[in-house]
PDBQT receptor file of N, H, CA, C and O in Angstrom, charges set to zero:
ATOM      1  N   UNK A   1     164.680  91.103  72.203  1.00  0.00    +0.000 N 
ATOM      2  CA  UNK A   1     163.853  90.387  71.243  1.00  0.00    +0.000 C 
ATOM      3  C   UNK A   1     162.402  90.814  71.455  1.00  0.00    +0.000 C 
ATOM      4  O   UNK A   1     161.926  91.055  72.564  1.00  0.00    +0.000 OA
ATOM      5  N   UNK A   2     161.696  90.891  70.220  1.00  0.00    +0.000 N 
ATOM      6  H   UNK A   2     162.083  90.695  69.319  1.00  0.00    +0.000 HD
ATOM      7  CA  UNK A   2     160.352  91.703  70.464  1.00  0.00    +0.000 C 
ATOM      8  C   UNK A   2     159.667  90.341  70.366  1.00  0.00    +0.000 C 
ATOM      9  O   UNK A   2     160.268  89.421  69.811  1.00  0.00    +0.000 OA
ATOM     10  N   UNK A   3     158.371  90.147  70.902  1.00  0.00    +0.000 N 
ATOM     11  H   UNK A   3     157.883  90.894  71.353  1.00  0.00    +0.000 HD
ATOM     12  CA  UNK A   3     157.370  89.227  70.979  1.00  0.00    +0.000 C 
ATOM     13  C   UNK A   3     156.582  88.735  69.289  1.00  0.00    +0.000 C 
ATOM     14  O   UNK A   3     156.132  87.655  68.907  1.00  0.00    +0.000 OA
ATOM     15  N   UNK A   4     156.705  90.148  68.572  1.00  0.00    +0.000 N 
ATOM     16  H   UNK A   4     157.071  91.025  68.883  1.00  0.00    +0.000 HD
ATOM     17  CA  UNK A   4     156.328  89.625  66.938  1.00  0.00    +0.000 C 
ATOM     18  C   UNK A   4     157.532  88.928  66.232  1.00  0.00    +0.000 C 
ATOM     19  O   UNK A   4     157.486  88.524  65.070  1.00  0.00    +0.000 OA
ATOM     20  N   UNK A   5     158.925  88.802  67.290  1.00  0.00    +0.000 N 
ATOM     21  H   UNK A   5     158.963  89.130  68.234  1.00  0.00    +0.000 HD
ATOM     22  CA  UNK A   5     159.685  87.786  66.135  1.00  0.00    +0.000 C 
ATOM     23  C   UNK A   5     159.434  86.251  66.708  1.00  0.00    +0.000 C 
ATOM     24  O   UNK A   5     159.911  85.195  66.291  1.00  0.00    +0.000 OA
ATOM     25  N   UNK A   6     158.704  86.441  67.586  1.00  0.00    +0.000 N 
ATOM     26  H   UNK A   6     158.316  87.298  67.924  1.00  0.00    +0.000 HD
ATOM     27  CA  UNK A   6     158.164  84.791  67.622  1.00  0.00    +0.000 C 
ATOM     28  C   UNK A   6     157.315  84.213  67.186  1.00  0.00    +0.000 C 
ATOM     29  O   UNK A   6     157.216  82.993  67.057  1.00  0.00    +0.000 OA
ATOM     30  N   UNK A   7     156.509  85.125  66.869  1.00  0.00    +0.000 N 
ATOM     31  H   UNK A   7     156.590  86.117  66.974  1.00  0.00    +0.000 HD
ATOM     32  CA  UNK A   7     155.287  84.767  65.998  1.00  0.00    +0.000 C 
ATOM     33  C   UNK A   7     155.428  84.538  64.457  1.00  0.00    +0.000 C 
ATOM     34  O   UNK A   7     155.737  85.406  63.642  1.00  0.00    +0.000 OA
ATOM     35  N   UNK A   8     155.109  83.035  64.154  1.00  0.00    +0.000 N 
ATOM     36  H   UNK A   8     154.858  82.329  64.817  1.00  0.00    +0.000 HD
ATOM     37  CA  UNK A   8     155.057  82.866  62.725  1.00  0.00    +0.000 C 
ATOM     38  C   UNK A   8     154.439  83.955  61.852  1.00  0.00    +0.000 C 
ATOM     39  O   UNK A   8     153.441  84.591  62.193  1.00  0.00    +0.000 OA
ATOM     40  N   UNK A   9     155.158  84.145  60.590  1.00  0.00    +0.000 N 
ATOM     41  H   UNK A   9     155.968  83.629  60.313  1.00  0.00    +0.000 HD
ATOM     42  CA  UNK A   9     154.685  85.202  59.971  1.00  0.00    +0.000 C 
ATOM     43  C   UNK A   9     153.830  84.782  58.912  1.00  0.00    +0.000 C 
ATOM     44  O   UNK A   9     153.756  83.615  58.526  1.00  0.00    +0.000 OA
ATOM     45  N   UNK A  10     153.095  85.869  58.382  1.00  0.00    +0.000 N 
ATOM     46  H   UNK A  10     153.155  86.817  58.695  1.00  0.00    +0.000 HD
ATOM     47  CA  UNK A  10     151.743  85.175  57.799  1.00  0.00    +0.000 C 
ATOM     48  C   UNK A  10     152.259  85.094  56.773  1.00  0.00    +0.000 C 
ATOM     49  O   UNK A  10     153.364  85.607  56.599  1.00  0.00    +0.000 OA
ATOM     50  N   UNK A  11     151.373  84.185  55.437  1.00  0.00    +0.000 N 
ATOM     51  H   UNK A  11     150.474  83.769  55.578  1.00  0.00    +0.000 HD
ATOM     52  CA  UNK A  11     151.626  83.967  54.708  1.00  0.00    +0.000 C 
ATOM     53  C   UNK A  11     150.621  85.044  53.547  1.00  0.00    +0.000 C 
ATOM     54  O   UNK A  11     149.396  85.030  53.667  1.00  0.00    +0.000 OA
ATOM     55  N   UNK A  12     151.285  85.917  52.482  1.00  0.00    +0.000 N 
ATOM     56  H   UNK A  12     152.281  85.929  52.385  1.00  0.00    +0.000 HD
ATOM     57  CA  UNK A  12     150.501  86.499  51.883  1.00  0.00    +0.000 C 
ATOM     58  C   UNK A  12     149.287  85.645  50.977  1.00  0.00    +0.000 C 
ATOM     59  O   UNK A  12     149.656  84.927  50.048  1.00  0.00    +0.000 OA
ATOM     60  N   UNK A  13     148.127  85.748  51.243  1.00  0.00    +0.000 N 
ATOM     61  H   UNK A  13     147.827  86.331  51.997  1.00  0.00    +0.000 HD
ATOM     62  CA  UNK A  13     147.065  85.917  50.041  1.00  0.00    +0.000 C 
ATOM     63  C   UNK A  13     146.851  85.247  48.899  1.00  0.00    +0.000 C 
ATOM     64  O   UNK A  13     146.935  86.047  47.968  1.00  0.00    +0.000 OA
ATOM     65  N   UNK A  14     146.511  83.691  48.364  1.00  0.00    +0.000 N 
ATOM     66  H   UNK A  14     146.443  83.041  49.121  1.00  0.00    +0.000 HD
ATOM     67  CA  UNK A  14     146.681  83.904  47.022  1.00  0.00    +0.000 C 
ATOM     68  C   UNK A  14     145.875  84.816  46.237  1.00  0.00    +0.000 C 
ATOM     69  O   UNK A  14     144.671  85.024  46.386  1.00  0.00    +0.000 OA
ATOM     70  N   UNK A  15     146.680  85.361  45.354  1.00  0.00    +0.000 N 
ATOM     71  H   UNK A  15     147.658  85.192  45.232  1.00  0.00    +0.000 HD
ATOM     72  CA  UNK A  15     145.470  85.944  44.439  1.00  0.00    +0.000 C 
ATOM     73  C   UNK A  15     144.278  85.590  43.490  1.00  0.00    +0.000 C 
ATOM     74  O   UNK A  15     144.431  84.714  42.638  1.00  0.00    +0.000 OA
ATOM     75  N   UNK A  16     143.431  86.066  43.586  1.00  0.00    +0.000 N 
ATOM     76  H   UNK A  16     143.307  86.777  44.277  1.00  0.00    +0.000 HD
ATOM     77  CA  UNK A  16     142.083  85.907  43.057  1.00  0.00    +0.000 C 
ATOM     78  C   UNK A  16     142.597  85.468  41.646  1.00  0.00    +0.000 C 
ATOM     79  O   UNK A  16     143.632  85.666  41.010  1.00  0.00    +0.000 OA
ATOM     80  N   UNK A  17     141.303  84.714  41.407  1.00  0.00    +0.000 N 
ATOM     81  H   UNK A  17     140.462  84.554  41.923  1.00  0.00    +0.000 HD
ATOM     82  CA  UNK A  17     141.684  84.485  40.225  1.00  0.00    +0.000 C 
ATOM     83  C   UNK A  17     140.743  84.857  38.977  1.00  0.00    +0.000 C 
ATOM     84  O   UNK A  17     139.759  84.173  38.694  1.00  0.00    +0.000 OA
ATOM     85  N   UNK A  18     141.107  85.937  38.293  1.00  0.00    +0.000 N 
ATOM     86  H   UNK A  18     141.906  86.493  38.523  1.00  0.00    +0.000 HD
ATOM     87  CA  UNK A  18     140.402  87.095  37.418  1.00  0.00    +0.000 C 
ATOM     88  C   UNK A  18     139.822  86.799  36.346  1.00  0.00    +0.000 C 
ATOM     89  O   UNK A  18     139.030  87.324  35.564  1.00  0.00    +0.000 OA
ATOM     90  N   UNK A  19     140.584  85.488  36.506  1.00  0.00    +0.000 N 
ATOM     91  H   UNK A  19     141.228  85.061  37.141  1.00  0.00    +0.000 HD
ATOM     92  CA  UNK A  19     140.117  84.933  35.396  1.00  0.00    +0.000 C 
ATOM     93  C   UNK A  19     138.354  84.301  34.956  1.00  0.00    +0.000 C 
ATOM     94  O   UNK A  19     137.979  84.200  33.788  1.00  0.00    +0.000 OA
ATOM     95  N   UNK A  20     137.458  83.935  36.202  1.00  0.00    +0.000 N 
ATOM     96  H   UNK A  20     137.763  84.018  37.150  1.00  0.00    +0.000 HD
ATOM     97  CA  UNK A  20     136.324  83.585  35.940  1.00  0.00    +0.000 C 
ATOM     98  C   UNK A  20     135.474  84.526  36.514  1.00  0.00    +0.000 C 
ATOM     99  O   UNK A  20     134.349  84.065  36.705  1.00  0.00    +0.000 OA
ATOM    100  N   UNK A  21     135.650  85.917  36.924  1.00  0.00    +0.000 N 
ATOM    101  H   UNK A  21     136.564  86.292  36.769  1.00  0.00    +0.000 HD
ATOM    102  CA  UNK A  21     135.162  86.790  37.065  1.00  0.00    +0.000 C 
ATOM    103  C   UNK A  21     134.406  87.511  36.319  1.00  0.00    +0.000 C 
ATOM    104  O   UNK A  21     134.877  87.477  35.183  1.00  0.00    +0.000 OA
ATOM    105  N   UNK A  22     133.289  88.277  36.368  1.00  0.00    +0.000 N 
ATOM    106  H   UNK A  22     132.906  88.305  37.291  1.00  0.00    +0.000 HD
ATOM    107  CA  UNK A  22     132.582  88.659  35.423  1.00  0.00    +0.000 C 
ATOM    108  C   UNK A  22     133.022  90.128  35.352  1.00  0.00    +0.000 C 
ATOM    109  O   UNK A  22     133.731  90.457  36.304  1.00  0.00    +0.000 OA
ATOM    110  N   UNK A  23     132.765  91.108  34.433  1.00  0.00    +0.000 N 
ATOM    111  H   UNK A  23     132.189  90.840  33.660  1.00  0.00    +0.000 HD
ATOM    112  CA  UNK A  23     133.351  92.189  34.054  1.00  0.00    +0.000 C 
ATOM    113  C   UNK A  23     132.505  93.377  35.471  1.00  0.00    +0.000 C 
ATOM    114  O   UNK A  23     132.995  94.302  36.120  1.00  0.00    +0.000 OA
ATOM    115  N   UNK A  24     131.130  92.784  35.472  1.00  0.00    +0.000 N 
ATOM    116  H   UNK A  24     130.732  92.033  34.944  1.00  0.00    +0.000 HD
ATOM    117  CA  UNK A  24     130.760  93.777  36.864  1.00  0.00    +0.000 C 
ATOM    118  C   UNK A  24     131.482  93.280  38.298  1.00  0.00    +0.000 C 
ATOM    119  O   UNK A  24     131.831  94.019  39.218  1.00  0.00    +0.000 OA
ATOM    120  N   UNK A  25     131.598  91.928  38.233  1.00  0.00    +0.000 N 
ATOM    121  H   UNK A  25     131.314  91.327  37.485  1.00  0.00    +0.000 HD
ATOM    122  CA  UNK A  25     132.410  91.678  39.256  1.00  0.00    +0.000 C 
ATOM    123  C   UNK A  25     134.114  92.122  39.455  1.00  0.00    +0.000 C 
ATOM    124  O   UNK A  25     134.575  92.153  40.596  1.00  0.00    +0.000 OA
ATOM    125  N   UNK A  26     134.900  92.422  38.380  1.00  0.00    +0.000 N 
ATOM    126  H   UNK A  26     134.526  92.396  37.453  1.00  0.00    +0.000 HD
ATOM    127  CA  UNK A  26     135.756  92.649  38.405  1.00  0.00    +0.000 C 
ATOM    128  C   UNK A  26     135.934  94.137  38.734  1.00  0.00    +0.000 C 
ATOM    129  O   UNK A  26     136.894  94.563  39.376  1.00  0.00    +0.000 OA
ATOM    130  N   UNK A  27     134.745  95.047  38.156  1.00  0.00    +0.000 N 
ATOM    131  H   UNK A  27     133.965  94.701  37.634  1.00  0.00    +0.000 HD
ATOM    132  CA  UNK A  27     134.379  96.103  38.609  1.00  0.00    +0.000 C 
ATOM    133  C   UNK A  27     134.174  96.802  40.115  1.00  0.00    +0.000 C 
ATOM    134  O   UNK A  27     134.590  97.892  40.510  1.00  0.00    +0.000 OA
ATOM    135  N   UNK A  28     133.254  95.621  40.934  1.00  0.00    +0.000 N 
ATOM    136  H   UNK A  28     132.916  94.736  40.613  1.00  0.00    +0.000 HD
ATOM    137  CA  UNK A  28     133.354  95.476  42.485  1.00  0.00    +0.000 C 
ATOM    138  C   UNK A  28     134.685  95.420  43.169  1.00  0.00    +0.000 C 
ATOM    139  O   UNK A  28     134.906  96.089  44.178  1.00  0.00    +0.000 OA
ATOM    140  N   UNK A  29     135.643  94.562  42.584  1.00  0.00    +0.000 N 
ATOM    141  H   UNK A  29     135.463  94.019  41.764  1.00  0.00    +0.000 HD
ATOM    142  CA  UNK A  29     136.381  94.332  43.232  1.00  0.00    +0.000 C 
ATOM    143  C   UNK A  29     137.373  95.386  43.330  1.00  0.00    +0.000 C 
ATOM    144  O   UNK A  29     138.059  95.545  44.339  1.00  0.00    +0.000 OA
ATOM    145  N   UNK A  30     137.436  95.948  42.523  1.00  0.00    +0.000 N 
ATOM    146  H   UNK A  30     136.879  95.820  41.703  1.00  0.00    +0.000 HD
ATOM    147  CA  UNK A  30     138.904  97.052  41.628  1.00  0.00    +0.000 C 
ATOM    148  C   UNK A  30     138.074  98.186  42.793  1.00  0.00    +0.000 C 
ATOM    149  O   UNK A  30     138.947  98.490  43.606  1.00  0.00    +0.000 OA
ATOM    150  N   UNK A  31     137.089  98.721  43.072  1.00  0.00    +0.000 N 
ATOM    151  H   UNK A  31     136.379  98.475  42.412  1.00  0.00    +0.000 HD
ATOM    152  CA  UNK A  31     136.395  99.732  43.783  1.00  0.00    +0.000 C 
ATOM    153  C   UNK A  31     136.217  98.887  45.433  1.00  0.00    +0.000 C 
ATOM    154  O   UNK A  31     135.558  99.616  46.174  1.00  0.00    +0.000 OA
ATOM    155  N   UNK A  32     136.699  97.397  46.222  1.00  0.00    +0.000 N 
ATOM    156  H   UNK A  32     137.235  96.804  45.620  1.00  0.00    +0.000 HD
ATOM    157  CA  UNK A  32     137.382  97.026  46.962  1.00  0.00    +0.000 C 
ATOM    158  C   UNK A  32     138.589  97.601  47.467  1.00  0.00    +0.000 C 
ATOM    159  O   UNK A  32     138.841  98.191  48.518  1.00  0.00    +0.000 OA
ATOM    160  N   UNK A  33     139.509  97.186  46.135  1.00  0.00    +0.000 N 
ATOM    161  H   UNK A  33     139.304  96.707  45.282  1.00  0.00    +0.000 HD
ATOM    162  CA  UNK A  33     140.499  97.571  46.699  1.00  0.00    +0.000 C 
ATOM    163  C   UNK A  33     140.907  99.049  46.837  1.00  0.00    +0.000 C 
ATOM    164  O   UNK A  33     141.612  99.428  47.773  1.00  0.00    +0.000 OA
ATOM    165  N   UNK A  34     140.487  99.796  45.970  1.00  0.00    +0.000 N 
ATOM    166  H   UNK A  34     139.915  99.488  45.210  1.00  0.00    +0.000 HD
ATOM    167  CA  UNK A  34     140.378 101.253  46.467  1.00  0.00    +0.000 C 
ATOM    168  C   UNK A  34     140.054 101.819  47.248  1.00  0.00    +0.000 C 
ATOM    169  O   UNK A  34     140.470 102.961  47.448  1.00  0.00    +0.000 OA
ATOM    170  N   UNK A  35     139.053 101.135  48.093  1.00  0.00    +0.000 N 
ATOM    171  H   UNK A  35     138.715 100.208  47.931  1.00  0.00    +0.000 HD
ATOM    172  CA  UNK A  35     138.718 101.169  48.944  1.00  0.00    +0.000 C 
ATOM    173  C   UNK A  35     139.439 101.193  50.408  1.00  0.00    +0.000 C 
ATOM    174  O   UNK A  35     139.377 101.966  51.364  1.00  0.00    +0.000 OA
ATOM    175  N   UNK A  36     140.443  99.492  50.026  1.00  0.00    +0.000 N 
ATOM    176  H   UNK A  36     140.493  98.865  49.249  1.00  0.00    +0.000 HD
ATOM    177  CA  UNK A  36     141.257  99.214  51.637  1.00  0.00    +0.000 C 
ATOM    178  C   UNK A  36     142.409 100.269  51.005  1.00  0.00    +0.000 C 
ATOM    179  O   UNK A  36     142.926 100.954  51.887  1.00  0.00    +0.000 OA
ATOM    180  N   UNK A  37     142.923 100.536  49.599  1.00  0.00    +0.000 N 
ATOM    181  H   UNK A  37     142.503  99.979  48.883  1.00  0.00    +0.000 HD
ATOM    182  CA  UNK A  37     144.132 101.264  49.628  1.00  0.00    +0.000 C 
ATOM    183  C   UNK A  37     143.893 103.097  50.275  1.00  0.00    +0.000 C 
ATOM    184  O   UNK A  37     144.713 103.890  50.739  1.00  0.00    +0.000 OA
ATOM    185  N   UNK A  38     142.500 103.206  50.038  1.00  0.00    +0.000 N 
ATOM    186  H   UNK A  38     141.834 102.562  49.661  1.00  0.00    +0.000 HD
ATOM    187  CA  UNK A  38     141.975 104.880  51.065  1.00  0.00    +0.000 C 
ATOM    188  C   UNK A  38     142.762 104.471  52.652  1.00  0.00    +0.000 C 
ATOM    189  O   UNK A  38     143.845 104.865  53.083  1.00  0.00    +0.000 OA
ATOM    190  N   UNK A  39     141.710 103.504  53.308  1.00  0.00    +0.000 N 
ATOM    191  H   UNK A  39     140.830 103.185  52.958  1.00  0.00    +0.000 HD
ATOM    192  CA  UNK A  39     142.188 103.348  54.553  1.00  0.00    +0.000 C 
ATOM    193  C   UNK A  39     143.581 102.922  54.446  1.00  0.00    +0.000 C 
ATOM    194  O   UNK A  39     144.126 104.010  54.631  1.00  0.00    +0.000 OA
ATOM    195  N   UNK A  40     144.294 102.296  54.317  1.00  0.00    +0.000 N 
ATOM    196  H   UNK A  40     143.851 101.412  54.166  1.00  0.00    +0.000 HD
ATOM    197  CA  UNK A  40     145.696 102.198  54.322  1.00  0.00    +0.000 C 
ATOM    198  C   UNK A  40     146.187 103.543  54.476  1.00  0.00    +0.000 C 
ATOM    199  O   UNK A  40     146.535 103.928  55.592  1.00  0.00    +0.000 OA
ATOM    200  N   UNK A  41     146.266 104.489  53.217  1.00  0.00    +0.000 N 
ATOM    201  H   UNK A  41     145.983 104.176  52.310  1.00  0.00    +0.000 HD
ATOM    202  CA  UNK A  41     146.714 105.603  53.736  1.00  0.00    +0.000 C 
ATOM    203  C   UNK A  41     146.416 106.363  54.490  1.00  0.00    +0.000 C 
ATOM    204  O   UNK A  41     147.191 107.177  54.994  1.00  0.00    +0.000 OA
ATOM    205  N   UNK A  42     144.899 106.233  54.795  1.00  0.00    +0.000 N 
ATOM    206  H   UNK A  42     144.270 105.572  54.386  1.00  0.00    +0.000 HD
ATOM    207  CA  UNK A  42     144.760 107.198  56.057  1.00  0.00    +0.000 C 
ATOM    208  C   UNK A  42     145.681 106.453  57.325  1.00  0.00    +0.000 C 
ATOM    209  O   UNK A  42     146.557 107.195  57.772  1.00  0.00    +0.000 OA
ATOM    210  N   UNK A  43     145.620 105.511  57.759  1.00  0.00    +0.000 N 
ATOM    211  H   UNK A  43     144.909 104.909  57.396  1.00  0.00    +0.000 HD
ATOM    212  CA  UNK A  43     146.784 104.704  58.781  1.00  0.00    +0.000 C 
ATOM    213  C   UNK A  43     147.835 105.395  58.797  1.00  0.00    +0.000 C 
ATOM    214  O   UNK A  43     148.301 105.829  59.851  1.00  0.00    +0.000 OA
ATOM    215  N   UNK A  44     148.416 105.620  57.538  1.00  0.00    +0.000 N 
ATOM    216  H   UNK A  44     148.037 105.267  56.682  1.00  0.00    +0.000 HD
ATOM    217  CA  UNK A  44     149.840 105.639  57.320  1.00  0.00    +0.000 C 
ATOM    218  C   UNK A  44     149.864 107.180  57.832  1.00  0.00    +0.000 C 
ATOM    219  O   UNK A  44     150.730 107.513  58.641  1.00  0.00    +0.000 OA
ATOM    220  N   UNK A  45     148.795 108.229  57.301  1.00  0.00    +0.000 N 
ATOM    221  H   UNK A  45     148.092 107.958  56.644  1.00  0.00    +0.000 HD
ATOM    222  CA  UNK A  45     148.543 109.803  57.660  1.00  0.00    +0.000 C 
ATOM    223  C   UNK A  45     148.789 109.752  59.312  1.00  0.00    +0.000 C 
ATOM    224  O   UNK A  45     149.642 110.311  60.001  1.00  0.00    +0.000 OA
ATOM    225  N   UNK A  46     147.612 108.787  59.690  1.00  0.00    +0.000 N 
ATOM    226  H   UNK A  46     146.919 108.333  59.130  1.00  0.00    +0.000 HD
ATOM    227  CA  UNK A  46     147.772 109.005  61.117  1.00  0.00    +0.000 C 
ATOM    228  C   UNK A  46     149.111 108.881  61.901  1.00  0.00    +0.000 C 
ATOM    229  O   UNK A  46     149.560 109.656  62.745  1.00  0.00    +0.000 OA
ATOM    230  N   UNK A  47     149.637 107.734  61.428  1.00  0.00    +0.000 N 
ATOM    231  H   UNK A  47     149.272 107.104  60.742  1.00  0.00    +0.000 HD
ATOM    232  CA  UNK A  47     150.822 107.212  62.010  1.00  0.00    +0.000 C 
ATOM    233  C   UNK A  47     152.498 108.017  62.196  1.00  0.00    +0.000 C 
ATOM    234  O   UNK A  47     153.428 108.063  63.002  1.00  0.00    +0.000 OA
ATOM    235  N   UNK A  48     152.029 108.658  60.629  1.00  0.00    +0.000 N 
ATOM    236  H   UNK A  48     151.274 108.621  59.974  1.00  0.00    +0.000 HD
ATOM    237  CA  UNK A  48     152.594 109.557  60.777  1.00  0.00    +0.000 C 
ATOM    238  C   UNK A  48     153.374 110.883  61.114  1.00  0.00    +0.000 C 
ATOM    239  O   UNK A  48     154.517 111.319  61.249  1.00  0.00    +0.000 OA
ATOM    240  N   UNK A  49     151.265 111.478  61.200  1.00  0.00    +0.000 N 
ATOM    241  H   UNK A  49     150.336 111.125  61.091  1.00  0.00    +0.000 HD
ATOM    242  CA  UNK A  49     151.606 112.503  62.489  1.00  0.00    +0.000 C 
ATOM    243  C   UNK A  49     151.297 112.030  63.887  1.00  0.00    +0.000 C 
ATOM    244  O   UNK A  49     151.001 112.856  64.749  1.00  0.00    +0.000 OA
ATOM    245  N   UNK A  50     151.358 110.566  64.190  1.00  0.00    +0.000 N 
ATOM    246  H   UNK A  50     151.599 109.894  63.489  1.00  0.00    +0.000 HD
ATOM    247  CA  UNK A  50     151.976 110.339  66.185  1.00  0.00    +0.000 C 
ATOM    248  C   UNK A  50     153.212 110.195  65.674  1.00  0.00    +0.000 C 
ATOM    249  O   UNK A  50     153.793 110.646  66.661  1.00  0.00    +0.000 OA
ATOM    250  N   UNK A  51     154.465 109.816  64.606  1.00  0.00    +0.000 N 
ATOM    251  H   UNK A  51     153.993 109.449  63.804  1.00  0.00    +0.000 HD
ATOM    252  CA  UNK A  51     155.724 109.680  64.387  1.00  0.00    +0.000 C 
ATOM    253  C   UNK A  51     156.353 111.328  64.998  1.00  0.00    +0.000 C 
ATOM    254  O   UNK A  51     157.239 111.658  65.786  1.00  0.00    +0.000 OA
ATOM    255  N   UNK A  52     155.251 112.139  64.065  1.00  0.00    +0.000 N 
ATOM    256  H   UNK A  52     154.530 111.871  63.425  1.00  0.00    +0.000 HD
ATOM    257  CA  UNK A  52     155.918 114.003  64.305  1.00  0.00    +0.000 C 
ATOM    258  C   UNK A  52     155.850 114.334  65.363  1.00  0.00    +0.000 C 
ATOM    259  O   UNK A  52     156.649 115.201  65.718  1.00  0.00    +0.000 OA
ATOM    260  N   UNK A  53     154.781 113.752  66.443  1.00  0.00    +0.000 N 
ATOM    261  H   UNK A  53     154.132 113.048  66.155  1.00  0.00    +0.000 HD
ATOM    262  CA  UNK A  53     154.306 114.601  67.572  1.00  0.00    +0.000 C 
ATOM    263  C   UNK A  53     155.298 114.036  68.646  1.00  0.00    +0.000 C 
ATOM    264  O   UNK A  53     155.653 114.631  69.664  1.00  0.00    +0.000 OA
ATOM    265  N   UNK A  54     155.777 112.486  68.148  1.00  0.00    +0.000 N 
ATOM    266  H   UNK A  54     155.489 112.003  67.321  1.00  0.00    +0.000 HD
ATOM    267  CA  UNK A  54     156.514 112.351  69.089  1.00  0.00    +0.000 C 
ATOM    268  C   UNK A  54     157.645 112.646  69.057  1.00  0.00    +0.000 C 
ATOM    269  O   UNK A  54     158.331 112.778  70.070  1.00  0.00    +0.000 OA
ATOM    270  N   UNK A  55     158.091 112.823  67.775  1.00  0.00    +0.000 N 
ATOM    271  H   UNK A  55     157.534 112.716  66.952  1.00  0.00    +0.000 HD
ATOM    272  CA  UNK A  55     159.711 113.620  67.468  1.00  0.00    +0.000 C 
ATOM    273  C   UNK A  55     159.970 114.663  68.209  1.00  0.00    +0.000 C 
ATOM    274  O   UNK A  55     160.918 114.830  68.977  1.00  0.00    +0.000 OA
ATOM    275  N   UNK A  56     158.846 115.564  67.885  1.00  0.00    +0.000 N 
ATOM    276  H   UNK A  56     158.076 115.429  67.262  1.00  0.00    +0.000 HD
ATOM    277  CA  UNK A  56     159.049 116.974  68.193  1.00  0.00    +0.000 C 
ATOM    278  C   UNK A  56     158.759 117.068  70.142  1.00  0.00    +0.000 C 
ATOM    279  O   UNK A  56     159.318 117.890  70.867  1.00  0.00    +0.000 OA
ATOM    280  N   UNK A  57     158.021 116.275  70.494  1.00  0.00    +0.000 N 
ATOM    281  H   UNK A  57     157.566 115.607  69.905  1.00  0.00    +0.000 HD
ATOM    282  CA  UNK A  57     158.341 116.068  72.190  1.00  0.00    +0.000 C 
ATOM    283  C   UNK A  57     159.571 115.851  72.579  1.00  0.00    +0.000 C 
ATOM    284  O   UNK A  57     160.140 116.566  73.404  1.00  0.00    +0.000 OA
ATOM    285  N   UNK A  58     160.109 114.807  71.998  1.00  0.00    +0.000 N 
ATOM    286  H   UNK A  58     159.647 114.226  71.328  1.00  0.00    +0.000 HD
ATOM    287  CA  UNK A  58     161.412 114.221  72.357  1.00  0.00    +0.000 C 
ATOM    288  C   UNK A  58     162.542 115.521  71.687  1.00  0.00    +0.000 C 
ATOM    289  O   UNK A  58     163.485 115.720  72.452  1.00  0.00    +0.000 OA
ATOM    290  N   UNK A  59     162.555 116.160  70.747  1.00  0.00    +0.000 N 
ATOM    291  H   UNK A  59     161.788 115.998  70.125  1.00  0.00    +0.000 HD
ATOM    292  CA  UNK A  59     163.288 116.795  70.652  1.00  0.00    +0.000 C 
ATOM    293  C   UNK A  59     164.029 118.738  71.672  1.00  0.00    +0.000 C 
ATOM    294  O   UNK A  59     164.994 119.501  71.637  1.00  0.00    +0.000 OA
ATOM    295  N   UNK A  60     162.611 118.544  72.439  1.00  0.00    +0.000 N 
ATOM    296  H   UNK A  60     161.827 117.925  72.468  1.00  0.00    +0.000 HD
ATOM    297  CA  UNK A  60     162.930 119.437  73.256  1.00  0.00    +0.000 C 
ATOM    298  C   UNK A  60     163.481 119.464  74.365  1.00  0.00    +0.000 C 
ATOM    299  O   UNK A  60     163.661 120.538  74.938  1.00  0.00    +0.000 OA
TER     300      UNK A  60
């Protein structure tokens, strides 16, 4: 048993609500999230290649 299945799991986010947002603000936000979705994939890049580096160790 790993130590994160004891830990309550979070609860997602409500979402914003777009509705009383102003059109520059909605603008900010949309260039937010493009923002965390860049870093996300860079994570995922990185993670990736420690996934390869460790394959290819273990595979020799």
């Amino acid at each position: 048993m790993d130590a994160d299945d004891l830990e309550p799991r979070k609860k997602k986010p409500e979402p914003k609500n777009l509705d009383v947002m102003s059109i520059e603000a909605l603008n900010e936000y949309i260039g937010e999230l493009e923002a965390e979705i860049a870093r996300v994939r860079e994570v995922i890049k990185a993670k990736e290649a420690a996934r390869q580096s460790a394959d290819s160790f273990f595979k020799k």
